[in-house]
N, C-alpha and C positions, 0 to 999 in steps of 0.2 A: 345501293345494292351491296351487296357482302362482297368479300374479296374473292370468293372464291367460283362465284355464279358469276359467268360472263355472258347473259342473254346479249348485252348491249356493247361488248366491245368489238375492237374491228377484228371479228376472227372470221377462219376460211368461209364460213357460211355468208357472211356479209359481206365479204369480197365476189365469194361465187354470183350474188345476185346483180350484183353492182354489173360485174364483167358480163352478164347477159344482160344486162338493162342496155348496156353500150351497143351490145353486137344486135338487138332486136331495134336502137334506135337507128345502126348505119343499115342494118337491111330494110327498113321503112323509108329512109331517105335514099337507098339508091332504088329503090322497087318504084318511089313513084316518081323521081323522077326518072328513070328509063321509061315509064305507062303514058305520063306526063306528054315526053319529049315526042313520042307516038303518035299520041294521037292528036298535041299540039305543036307540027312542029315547024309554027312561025315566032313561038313563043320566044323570047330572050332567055338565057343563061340565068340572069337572075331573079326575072319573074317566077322561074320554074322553083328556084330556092326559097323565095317568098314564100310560093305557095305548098312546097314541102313543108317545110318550116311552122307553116303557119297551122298546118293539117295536122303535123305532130304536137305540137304544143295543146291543140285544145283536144287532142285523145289522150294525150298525158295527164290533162286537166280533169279532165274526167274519169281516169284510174286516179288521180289523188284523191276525188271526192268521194268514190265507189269504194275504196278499201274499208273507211268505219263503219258504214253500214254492213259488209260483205263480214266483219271480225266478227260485229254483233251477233251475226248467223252461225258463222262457223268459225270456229279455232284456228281450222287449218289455214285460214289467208292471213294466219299471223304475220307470221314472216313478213308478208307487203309491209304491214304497221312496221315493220323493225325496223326498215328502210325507206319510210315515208317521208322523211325530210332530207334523203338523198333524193328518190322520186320530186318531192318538190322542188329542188335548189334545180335540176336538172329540167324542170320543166320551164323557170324562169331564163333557165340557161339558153334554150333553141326558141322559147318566146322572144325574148333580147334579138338574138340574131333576127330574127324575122323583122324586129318592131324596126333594129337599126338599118336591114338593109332596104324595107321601104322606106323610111324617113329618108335616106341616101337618094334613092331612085326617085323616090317621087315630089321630093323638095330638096333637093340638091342641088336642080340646074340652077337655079335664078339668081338674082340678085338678094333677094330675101334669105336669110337664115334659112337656114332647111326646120331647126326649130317653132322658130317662130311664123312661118309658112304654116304650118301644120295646123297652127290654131287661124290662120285669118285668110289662107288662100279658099278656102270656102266660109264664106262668113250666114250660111243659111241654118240659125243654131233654131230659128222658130217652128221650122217645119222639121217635118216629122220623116217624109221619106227621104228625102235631101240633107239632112242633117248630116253635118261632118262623121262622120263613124270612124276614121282615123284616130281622132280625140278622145274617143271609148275605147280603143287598144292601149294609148298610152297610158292612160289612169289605172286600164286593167294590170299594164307592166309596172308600173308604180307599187302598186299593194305587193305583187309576187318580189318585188326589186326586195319591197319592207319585209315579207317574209321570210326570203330568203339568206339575207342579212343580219336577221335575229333567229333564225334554225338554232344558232348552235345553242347550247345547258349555261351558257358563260349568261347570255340574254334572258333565259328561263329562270336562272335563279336569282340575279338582281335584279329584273322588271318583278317578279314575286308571280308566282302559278298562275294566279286570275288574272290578271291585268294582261301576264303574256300570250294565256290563252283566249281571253275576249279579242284581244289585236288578230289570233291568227285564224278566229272566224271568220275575218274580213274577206279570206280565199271564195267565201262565197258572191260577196260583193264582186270580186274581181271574173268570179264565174260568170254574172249577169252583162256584166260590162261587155266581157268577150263575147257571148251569145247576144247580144244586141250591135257588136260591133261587126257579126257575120251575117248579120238578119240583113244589115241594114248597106252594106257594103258588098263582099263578095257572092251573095245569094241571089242581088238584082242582078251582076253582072254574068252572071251564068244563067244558060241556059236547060242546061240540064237539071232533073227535081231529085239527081242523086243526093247532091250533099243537102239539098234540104230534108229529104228523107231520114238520111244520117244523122244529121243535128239533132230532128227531130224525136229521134229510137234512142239516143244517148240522152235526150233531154227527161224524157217517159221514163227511160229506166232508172237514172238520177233519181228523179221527183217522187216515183213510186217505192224505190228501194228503201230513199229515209221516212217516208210515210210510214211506211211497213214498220220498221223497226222504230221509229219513233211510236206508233199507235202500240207497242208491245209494251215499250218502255214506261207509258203513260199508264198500263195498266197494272205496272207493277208499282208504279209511286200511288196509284187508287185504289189499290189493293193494302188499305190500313187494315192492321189486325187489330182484333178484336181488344178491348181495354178488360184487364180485369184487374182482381182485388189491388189495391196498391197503387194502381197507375201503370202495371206491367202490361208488356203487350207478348199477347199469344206468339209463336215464332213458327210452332208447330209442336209435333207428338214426337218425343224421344225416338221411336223405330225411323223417321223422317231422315235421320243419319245413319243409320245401320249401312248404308252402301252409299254413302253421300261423304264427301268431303267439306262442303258448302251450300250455304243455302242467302239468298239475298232478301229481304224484309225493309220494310218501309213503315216509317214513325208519321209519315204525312210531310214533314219537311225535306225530310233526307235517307237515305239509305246507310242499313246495318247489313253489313257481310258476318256472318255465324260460321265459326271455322270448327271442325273438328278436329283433335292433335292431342297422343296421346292417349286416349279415351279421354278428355277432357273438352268441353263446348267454352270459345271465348269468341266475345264479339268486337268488332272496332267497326269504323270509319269506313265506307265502301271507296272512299275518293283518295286516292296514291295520291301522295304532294306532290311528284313529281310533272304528271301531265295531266291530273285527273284521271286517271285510267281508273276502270270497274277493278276494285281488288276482289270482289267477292268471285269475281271469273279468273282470275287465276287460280295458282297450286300450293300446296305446303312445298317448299323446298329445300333439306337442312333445317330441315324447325322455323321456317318464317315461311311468312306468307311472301307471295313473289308475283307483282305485277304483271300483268300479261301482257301490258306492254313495252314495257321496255326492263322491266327486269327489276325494279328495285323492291325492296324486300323491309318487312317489319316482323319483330316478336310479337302473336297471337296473345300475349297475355298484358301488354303496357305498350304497344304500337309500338315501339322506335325502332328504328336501323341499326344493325349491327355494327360495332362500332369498325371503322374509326368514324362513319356517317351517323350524321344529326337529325334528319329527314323523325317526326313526329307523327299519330294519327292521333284522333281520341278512342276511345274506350268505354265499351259498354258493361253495365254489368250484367250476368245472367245467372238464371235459378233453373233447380229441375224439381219440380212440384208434381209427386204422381209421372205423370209420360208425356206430360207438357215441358215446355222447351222456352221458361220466362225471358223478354227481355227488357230492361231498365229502356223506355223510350228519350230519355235525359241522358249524354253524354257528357262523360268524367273530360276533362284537360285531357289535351295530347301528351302520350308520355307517361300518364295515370297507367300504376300495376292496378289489377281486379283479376284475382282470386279464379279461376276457370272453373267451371260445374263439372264436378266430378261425373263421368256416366258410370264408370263400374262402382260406384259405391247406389248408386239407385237401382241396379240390373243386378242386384242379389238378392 
């Protein structure tokens, strides 16, 4: 990103969210355990933090999975995205507490490792309702351990984009784990059909929300335009910018973000190196295009980053034929200059 755009550094906005992440996670943990101690109150001291603990982490869990689909909708939950790998590091954070203080409690006394207890003091891996479910929280804290670990852009940019972002899919996996580790665990042992209700309304809304936007998404990668003379694909009709800054298009493999700047139409790469972020949803800012999520920025007319950043996209080329809006489906090298389509020389 340029030096002069700080979407992503730690200024007062990133601090303000942080210091309410804090003060909404201590008023969840003293709210239930005061409810807690209430209306259980033969419970232990630390059972009750367990079960804070454990209540927090998979509702954090589920505001990390809820924010991509929530940005896809609307802009305005950006901010979440900006802070989403403070959000993560912090949910593995009161995960940990919860996984170390039952591992303490509940294989601590014996003679056995409290580790190694964990895996053999129930040895029923065949069956299904009985299966250890202890063992599915620690595999779940493993992946958020991995995640959290490689957050920071140090990880992002010598693992290389793809690799580090296929790894932090895994958050889903780790999603499944814990939602089977509460199916199978703390759901038999309660009586009441609250927290199964809950699980359940968080699990719906989850499922349905990436549906949602995934079924949107799908329709814009199947929404090939049209081929005409040349090989060029249709993008749309020149007035299609008159109040538009962007428009997003699809070759069948990948997606062209079409920026307006200037009066001039250039196309690049819809995929930031950075995290994969949609560029074609962000804004011009200072003469570059500027990721929506986390800020980083390229010239509309050769992709690169303002120096002193090296960050590449590739580059399309485009035509204005008549009040059509061509675009070259073949992309040039990242870093490739191409010539932007004049509009004011076709609007006289």
């Amino acid at each position: 990103m340029s030096l002069t755009y700080k979407a992503i550094h730690w200024n007062r906005q990133k601090k303000m969210y942080d210091l309410v992440l804090l003060l909404l996670i201590v008023v969840y943990l003293l709210s239930f355990l005061v409810t807690s101690a209430l209306l259980h109150p033969n419970l232990d001291p630390v059972n009750l933090i367990i079960r804070a603990t454990g209540s927090l982490a998979i509702l954090l869990l589920h505001l990390v999975l809820f924010i991509g689909p929530l940005c896809r909708m609307n802009t305005q939950f950006l901010p979440l995205l900006y802070n989403r790998r403070h959000l993560g590091v912090t949910t593995f954070t009161i995960a940990a507490i919860h996984g170390v203080l039952s591992l303490l409690h509940f294989h601590g006394g014996g003679d056995t490792p409290a580790l190694i207890s964990l895996f053999t003091a129930n040895p029923n891996y065949t069956s299904f309702t009985l299966f250890p479910f202890q063992v599915l929280g620690f595999f779940a804290l493993l992946i958020l351990l991995l995640m959290a670990a490689t957050s920071h852009d140090f990880w992002l940019k010598n693992l290389g984009q793809k690799f580090w972002k296929n790894m932090h899919i895994a958050v889903y996996k780790a999603y499944f784990l814990v939602i089977m580790h509460i199916l199978l665990g703390v759901i038999q042992l309660e009586s009441s059909p609250l927290f199964l209700l809950l699980l359940g309304a968080g699990m719906l809304g989850l499922i349905g929300l990436h549906l949602w936007t995934g079924i949107r998404e799908y329709r814009i990668d199947r929404k090939v335009n049209l081929l005409v003379k040349e090989g060029m694909l249709v993008a749309g009709k020149l007035s299609d910018w008159n109040f538009r800054e962007t428009k997003i298009i699809s070759n069948g493999k990948s997606r062209i973000a079409i920026f307006r700047h200037r009066n001039k139409l250039s196309a690049v790469s819809n995929v930031c190196r950075h995290q994969g972020g949609p560029l074609g949803e962000g804004k011009l800012v200072e003469g570059c295009i500027t990721c929506p999520w986390h800020g980083y920025q390229y010239f509309p007319e050769d992709g690169t980053s303002p120096p002193p950043f090296e960050e590449k996209i590739p580059t399309y080329e485009v035509q204005i034929v008549g009040n059509k809006v061509l675009v070259d489906p073949i992309p040039h090298p990242p870093g490739t200059f191409i010539p932007p389509a004049d509009i004011s020389e076709k609007k006289r």
